[in-house]
N, C-alpha and C positions, 0 to 999 in steps of 0.2 A: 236326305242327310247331307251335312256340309263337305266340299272335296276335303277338308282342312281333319278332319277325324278320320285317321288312323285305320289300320286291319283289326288294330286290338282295341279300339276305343278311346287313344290319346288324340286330345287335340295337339294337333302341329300346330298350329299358331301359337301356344303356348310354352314353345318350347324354345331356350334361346338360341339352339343350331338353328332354328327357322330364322327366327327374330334377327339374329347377326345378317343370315345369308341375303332377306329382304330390306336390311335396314344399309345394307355393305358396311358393317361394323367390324372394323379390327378388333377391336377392344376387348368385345363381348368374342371375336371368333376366339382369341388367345385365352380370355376368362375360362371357356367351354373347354378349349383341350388340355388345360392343365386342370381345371376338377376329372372332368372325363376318363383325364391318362391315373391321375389318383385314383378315383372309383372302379376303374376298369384295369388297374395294374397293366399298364398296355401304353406306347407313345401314339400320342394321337396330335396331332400338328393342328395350327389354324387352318391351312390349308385343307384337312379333312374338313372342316365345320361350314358344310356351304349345303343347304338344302332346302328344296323347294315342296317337301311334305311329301307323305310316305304312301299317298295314292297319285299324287299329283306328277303330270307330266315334267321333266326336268330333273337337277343336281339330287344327289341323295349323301349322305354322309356314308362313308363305306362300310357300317354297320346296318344302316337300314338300306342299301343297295341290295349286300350280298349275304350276310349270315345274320341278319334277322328272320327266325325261326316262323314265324308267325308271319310277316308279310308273305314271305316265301311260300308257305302254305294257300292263303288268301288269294295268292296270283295263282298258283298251280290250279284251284278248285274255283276261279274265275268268279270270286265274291266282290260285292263291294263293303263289306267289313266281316269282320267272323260273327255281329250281330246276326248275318245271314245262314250259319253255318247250323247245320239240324246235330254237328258234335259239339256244339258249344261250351251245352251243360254239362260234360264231358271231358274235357280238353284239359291238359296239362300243361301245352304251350300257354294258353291264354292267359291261363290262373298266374300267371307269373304276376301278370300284369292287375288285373279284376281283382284278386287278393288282395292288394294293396291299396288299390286305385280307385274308388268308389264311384266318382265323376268317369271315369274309362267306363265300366260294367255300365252305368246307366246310360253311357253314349249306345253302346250296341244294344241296350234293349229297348231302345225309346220306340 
């Protein structure tokens, strides 16, 4: 499996905190924190929007550093995605994501 997919099955590379933080894109960082601070009722500055993927060594945006639910778990139980996790078909953290995301669920079950 690629480092670039996720605990929960998103590609990082497709994401444009990735795409900013790799491409050193102001643009795109300021783009990201004001949809973000809208979607997320919450201020989130450019200077949050710097990450280098959510298994990957290096920056993480301070949602997926600290209270993302799902990474957190995924480190805790020492997975390389929750594809691996025998609570998969189970989980409520996940379905947040898999529910929605159909390209996500078929990353972790490939």
């Amino acid at each position: 499996m690629k480092n670039s997919i996720a605990y929960c099955g998103l590609d990082c590379e497709k994401c444009e905190a990735y795409i900013a933080t790799q491409n050193d894109d102001d643009d795109l960082r300021a783009k990201v924190a004001r949809e973000w601070s809208q979607l997320n009722q919450v201020e989130i500055t450019p200077g949050m929007i710097n990450c280098d993927g959510c298994r990957a060594d290096g920056r993480k945006t301070p949602f997926c550093e600290s209270l993302c639910q799902i990474r957190q778990c995924g480190l805790k139980k020492s997975l390389e995605t929750c594809g691996g996790c025998k609570e998969l078909d189970r989980c409520e953290k996940i379905r947040m994501i898999t529910d929605n995301n159909e390209e996500a669920k078929n990353n972790l079950t490939k």
